[in-house]
C-alpha positions as CSV (number, residue, x, y, z in Angstrom):
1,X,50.3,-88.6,106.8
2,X,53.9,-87.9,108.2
3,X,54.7,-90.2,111.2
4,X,54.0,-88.0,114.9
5,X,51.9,-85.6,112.3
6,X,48.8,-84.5,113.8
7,X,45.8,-86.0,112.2
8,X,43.7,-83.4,110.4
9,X,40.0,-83.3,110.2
10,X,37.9,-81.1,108.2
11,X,34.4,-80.0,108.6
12,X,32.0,-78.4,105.8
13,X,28.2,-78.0,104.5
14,X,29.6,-80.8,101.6
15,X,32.4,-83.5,101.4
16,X,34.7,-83.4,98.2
17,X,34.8,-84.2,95.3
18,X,38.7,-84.6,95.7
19,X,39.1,-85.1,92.3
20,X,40.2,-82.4,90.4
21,X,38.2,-83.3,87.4
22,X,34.7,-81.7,88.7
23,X,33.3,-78.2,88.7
24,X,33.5,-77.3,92.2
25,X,33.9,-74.0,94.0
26,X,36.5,-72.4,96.2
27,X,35.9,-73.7,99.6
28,X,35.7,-78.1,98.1
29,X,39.1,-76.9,95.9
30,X,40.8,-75.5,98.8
31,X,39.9,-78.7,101.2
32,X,40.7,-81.0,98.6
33,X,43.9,-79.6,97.8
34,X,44.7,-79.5,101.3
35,X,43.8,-83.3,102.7
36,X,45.1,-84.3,99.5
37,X,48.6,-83.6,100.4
38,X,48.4,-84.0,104.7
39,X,45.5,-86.9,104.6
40,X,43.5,-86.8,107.0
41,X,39.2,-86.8,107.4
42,X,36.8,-84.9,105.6
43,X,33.4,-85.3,107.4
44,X,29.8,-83.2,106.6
45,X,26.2,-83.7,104.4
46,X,26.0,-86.2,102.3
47,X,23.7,-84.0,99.9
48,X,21.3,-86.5,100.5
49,X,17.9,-86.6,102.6
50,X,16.0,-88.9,104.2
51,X,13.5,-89.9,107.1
52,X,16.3,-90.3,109.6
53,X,17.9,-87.1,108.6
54,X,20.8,-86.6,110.8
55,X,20.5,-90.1,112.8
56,X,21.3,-91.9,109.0
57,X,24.1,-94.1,109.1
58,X,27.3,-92.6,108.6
59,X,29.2,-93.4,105.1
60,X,32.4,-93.4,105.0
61,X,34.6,-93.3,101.3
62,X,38.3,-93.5,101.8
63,X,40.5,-92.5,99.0
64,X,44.4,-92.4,99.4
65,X,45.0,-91.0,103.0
66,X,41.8,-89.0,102.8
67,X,38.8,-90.2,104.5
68,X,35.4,-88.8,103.8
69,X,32.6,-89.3,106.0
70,X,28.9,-87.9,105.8
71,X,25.5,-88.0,107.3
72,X,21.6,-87.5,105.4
73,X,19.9,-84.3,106.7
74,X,16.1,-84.5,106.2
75,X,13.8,-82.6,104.5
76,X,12.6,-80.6,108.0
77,X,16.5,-80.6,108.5
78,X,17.7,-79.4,104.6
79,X,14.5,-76.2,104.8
80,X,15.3,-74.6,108.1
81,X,19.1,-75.1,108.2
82,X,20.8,-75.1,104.7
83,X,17.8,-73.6,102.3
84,X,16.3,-71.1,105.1
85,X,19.1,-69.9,107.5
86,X,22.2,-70.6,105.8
87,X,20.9,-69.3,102.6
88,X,17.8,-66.4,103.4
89,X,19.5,-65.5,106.6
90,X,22.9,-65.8,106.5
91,X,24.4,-65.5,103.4
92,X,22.4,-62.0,102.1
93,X,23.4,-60.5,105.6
94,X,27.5,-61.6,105.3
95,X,27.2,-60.1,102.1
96,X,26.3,-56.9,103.5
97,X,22.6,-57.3,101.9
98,X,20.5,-56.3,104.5
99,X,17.6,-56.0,102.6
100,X,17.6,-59.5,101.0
101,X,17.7,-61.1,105.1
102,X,14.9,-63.2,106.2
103,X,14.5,-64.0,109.8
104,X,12.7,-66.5,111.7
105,X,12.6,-68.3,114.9
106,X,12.0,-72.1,113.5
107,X,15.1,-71.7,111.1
108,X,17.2,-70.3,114.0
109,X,16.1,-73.4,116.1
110,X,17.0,-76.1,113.1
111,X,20.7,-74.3,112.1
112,X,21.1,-74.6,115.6
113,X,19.9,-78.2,116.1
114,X,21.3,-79.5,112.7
115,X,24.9,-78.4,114.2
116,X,24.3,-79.6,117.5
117,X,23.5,-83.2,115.4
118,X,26.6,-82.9,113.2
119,X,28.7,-82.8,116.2
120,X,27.2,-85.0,118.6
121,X,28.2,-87.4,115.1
122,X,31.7,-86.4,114.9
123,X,32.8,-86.4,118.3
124,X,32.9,-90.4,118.7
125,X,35.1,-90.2,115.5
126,X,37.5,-87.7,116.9
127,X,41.0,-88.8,118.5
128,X,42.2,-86.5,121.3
129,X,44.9,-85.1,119.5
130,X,43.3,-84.5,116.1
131,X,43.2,-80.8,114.2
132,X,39.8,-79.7,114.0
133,X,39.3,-77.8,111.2
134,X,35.6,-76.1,110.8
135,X,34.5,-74.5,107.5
136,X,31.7,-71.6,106.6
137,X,28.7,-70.3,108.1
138,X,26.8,-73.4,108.0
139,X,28.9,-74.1,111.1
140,X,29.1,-71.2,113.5
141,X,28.0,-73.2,116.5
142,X,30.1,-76.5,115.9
143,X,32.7,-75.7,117.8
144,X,30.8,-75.1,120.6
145,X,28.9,-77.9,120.4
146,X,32.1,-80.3,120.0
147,X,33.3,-78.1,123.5
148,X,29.8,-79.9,124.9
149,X,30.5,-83.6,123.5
150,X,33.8,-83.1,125.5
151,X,36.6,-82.7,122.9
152,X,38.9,-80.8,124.5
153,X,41.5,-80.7,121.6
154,X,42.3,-77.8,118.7
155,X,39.3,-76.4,116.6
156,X,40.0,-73.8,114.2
157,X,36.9,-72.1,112.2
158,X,37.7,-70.5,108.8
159,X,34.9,-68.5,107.3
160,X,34.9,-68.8,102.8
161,X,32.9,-65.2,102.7
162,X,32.7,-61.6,104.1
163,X,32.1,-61.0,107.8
164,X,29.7,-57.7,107.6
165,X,30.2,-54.7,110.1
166,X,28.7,-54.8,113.6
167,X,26.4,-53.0,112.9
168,X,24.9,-55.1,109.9
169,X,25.5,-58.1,112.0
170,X,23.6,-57.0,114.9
171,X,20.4,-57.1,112.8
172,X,20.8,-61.2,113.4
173,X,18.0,-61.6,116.5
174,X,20.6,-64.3,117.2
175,X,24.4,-62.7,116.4
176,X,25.3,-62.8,120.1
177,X,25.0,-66.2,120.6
178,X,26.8,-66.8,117.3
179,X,29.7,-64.8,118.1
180,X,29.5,-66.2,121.5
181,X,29.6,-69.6,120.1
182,X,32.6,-68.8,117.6
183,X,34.9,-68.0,120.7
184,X,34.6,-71.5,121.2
185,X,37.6,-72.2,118.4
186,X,41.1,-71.6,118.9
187,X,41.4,-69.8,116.1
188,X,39.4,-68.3,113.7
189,X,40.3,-67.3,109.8
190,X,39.0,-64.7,107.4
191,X,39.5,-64.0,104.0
192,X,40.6,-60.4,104.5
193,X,41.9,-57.9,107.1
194,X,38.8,-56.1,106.7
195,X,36.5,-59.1,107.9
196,X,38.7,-59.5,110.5
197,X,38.5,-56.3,112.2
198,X,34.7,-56.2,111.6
199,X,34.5,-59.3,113.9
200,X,36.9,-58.1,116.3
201,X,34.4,-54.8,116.3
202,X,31.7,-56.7,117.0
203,X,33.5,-58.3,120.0
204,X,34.5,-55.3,121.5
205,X,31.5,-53.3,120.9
206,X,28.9,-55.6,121.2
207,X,30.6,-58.5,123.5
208,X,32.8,-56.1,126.0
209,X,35.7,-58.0,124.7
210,X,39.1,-56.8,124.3
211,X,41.3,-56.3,121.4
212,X,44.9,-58.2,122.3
213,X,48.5,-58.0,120.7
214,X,49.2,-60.7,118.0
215,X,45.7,-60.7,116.5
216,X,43.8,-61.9,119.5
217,X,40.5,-60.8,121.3
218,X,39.5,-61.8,124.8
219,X,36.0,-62.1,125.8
220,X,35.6,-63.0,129.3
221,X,37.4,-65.7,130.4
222,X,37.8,-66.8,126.2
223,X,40.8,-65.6,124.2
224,X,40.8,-66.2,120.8
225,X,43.1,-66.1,117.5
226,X,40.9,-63.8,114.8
227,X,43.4,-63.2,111.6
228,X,43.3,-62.9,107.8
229,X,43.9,-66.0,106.2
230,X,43.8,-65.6,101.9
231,X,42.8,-68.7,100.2
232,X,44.8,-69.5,97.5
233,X,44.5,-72.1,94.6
234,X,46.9,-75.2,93.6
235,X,48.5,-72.4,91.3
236,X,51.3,-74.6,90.0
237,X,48.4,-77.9,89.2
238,X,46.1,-75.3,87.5
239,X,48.4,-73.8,85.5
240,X,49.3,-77.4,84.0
241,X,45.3,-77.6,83.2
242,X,45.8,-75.0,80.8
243,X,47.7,-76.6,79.1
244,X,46.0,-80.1,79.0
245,X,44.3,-81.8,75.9
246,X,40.2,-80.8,77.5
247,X,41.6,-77.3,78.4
248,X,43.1,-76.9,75.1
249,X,39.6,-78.3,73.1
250,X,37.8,-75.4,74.8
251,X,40.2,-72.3,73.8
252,X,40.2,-73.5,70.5
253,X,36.2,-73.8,70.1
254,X,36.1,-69.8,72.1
255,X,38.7,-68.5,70.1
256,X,36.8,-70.3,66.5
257,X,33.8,-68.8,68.1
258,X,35.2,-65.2,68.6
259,X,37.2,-65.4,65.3
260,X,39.1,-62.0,65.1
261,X,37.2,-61.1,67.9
262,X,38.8,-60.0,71.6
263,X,36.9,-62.3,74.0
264,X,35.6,-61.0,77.2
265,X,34.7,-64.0,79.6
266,X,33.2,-63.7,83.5
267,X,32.6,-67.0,85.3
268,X,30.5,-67.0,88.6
269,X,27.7,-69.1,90.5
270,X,24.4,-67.3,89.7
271,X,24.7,-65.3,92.5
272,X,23.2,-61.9,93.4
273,X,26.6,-60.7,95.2
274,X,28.7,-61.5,92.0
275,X,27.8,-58.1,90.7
276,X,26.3,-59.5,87.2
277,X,23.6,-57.3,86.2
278,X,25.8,-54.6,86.9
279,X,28.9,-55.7,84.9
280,X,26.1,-56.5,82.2
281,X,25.4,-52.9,82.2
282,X,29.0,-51.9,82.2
283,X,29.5,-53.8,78.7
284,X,26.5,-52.1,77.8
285,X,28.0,-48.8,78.1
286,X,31.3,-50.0,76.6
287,X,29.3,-50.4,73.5
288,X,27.9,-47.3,73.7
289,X,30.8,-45.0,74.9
290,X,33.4,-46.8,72.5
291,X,31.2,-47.8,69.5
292,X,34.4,-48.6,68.2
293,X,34.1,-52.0,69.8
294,X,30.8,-53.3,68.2
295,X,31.7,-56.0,65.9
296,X,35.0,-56.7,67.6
297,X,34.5,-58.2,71.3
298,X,32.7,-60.6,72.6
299,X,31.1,-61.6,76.3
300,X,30.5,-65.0,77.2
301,X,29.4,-65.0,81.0
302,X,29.4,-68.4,82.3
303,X,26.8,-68.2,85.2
304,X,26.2,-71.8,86.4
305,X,22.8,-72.6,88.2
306,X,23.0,-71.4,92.2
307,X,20.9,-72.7,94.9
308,X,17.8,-72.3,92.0
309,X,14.8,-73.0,94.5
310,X,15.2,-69.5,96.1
311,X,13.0,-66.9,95.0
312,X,16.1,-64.4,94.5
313,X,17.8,-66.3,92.5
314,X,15.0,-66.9,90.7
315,X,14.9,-63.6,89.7
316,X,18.1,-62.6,89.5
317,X,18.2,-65.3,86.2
318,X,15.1,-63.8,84.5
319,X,16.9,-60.8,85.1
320,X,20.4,-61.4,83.5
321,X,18.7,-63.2,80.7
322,X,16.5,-59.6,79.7
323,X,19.5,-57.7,80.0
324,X,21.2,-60.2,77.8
325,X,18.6,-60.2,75.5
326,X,18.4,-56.3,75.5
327,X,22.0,-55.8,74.7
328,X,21.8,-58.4,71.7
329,X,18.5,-56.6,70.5
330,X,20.3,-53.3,70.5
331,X,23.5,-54.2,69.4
332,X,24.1,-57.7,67.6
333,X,24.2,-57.7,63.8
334,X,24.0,-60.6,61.6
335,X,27.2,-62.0,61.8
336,X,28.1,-60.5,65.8
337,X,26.2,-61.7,68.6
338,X,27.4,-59.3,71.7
339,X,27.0,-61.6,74.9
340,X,26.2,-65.0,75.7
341,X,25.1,-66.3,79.3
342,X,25.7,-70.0,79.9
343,X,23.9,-71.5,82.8
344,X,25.8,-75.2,82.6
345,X,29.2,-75.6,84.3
346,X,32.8,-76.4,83.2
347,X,35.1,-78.7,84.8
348,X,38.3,-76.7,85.9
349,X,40.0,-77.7,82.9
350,X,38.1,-76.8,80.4
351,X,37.6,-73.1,82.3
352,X,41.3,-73.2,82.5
353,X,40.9,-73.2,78.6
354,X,38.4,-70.6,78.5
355,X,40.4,-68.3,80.8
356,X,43.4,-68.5,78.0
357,X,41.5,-67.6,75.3
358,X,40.0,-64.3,76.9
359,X,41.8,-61.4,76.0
360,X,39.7,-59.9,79.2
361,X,38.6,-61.6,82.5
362,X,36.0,-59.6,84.7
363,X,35.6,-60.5,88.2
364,X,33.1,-57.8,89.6
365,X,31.6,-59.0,92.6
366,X,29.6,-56.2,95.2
367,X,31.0,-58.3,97.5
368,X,32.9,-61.2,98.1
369,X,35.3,-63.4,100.5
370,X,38.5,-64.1,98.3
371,X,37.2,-64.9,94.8
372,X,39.6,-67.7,92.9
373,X,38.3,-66.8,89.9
374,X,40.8,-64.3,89.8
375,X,43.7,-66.6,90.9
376,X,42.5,-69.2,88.2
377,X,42.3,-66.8,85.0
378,X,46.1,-65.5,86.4
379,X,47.2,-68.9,86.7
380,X,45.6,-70.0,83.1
381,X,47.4,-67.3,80.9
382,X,49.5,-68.0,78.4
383,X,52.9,-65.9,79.4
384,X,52.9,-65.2,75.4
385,X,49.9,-63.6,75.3
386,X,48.5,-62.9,78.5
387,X,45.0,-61.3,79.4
388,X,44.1,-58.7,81.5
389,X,42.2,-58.9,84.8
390,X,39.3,-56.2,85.7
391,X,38.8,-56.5,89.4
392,X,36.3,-55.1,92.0
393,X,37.3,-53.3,94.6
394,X,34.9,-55.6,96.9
395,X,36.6,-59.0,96.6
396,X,38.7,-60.1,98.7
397,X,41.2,-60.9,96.3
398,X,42.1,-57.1,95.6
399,X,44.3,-56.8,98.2
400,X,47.0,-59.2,96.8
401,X,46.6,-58.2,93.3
402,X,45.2,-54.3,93.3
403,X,48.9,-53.3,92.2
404,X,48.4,-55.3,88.6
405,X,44.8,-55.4,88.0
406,X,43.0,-53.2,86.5
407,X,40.3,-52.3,89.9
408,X,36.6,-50.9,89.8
409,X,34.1,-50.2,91.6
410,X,31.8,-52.6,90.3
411,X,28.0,-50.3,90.5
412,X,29.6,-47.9,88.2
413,X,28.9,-48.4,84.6
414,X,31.5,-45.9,83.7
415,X,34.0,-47.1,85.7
416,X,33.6,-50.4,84.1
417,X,33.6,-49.6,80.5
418,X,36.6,-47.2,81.0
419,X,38.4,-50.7,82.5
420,X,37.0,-52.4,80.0
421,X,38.4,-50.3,77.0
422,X,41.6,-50.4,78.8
423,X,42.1,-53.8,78.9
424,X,41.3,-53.9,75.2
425,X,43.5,-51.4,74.0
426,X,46.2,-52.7,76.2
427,X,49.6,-53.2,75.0
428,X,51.7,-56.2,75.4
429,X,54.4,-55.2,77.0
430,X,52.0,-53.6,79.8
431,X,49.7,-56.5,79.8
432,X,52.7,-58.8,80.1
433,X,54.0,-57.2,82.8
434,X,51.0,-56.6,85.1
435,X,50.4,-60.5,84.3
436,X,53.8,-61.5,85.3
437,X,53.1,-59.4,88.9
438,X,49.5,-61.0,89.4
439,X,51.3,-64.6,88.7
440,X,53.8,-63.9,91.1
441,X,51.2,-63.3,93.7
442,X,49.3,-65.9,92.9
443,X,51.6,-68.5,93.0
444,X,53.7,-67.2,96.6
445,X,49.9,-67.4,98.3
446,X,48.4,-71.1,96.9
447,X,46.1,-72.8,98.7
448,X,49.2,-75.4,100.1
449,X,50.7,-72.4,102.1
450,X,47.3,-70.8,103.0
451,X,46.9,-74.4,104.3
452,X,49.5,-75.1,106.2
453,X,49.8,-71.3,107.6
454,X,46.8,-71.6,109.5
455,X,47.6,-75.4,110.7
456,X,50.6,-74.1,111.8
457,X,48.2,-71.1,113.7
458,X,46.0,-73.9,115.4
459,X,48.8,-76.2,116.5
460,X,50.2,-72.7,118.1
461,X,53.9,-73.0,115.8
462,X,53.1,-69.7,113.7
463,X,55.1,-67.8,114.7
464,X,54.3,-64.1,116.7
465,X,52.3,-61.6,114.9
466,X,52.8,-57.5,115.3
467,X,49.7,-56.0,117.4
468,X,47.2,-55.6,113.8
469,X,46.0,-51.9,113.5
């Protein structure tokens, strides 16, 4: 940490790894990269349970300037906040699924305690000058809650997913309090200018706030920072793990695999808002509309395991692997299996491998908050032979790369095998270039500047925004 630098503290659902040798997702890679090059602490669940659930002893792993620090949850604790709330009440509404939402009052009451725990933790660990830095919707209320322990410093909130309209938010029995709770932080990020202005809707329409100049909203006596903030990757670190020994073992085995074969790949948690069965049906059609292609791509959709104990997800796997089956049954011959679903997970090096031997990358979420899937497969290419990027329209990460992607709307078949055929039958000097325009993007938004723009937001150094639209 630089001497008279501001310590940094981070708060999220799970701590680490900071290693970049594991498989983790979008929110752990964008912490890590983050504390890795400020230092600072990383507090939050220890993924553990046990009888004294939030009252466990605190353990503390310090690794270079970075100190991680987490508590047990226990089993009453893990059901009604992270498994039940979080997950059945939560997440399905943010995503703008309605009718996957499950509400109850004894869920409410544990998200609500388990965050009133996690902070009445932190606090004694807090110096009065330190950057509080909040992460995801496991956390609405900790800011508030820290406000009640007494810290009287900065707390920023940055939300890793979509923020739904008002009116899908006000189906929460408890969204007013939320909101209420979120005014709490200084400043509070989004993925997109669209999640933004859905929040800022609620506080005006629901609240009686007041949308402000510079990307702030008063309610009552509160006045609060609510701006876009797009997560980027370590574009620069990932595009060396394409080119590393375990990266380079896994394109050779996919491109042995495919043979002559272009190679269609899709990575994503098994997820119902990652849009799977429907881009499963839009290589369907492909096949069928451009029969030409049977025989000569492949789709491997790596789909590891996702919170597996809920009965949607559940589902949503029996699903994808009939479909799967179904295409295979219709189409494969004896020496060309179609698709292939893989439920285990990669390290980032060895997707980084994967990525550069796909001719085709899809990334067709119904909705989602950034999506660094995207950023990762751009990052990955090979400039000698670069792939093509299909894109929905729904992820947040459309909006810095719509002008070199190829976008969809991912609950059309059509619209998805047209992309598809496309990409296939692209040219290299057009592939190359809209490549060189999605790299270019990528790399001017990694996750150092995204970072150390929003620090710079909570410390109050950004500079002065325009009034947003």
């Amino acid at each position: 940490m630089a001497e008279g630098q501001r310590r940094l503290v981070c708060v999220s659902n799970r701590v680490g790894p900071l290693s970049d040798e594991g498989k983790a997702g979008g929110l752990a890679v964008g912490l890590s990269d983050a504390l890795k090059r400020r230092g600072g602490l990383w507090f939050g669940w220890s993924g553990n349970t046990s009888e004294e659930g939030t009252f466990s002893e605190a353990v503390t792993e310090v690794q270079d300037d970075v100190a991680m620090t987490t508590i047990d949850m226990n089993k009453e604790e893990l059901e009604g906040f992270y498994l039940h709330y979080a997950n059945r009440s939560l997440w399905p509404l943010l995503h703008y699924r309605l009718d996957l939402a499950e509400f109850d009052r004894q869920s409410d009451r544990i998200y609500r305690s388990v965050n009133q725990r996690f902070a009445a933790r932190l606090a004694p660990l807090l110096h009065e000058d330190d950057l509080v830095w909040v992460h995801d919707y496991h956390f609405f209320y900790l800011g508030s809650e820290l406000r009640q322990c007494g810290f009287k410093g900065r707390i920023g909130f940055f939300l890793h997913i979509p923020f739904c309209p008002p009116e899908i938010f006000t189906a929460l029995p408890a969204s007013h309090d939320i909101v209420r709770a979120m005014l709490a932080y200084d400043v509070i990020g989004f993925q997109t200018d669209t999640d933004r202005r859905n929040f800022v809707g609620f506080c005006v329409r629901e609240l009686g706030g007041e949308k402000l100049p510079g990307h702030r909203v008063r309610v009552g006596d509160r006045e609060v920072v609510a701006k876009a903030f797009p997560i980027g990757i370590d574009a620069p670190g990932y595009a060396r793990f394409a080119v590393s020994p375990e990266a380079g073992e896994h394109e050779e085995m996919l491109r042995d695999m495919a043979g002559e074969r272009l190679q269609i790949v899709g990575v994503d948690r098994m997820d119902y808002s990652k849009g799977l069965v429907e881009r499963f049906k839009g290589f369907e059609r492909l096949l069928e509309d451009y029969p030409e292609n049977r025989g000569k791509v492949q789709f491997l959709q790596v789909a590891p395991l996702s919170r597996s104990e809920l009965d949607a997800y559940v589902e949503l796997r029996r699903e994808l692997e009939e479909l799967a089956g179904h295409i295979n049954g219709r189409f494969a011959t004896l020496d060309w299996t179609p698709i292939q679903i893989m439920t285990r997970g990669f390290t980032r090096r060895a997707l980084a491998g994967i990525y550069r031997a796909a001719r085709v990358c899809l990334v067709t979420p119904l909705r989602d908050g950034m999506n660094l899937v995207a950023k990762e497969f751009v990052a990955a290419q090979d400039p000698d032979d670069p792939g093509v990027l299909v894109l929905s329209r729904f992820a947040g990460a459309r909006a810095e790369l719509e002008d070199y992607a190829l976008v969809v709307n991912p609950y059309s078949t059509d619209d998805v095998a047209r992309a598809l055929q496309r990409a296939l039958t692209m040219p290299f000097d057009e592939r190359s270039r809209r490549w060189e325009g999605m790299r270019e993007a990528v790399f001017a938004g990694t996750s150092d500047i995204w970072c150390n723009t929003f620090i710079a937001e909570l410390e109050g150094t950004a500079a002065p925004d325009p009034a947003p639209a």
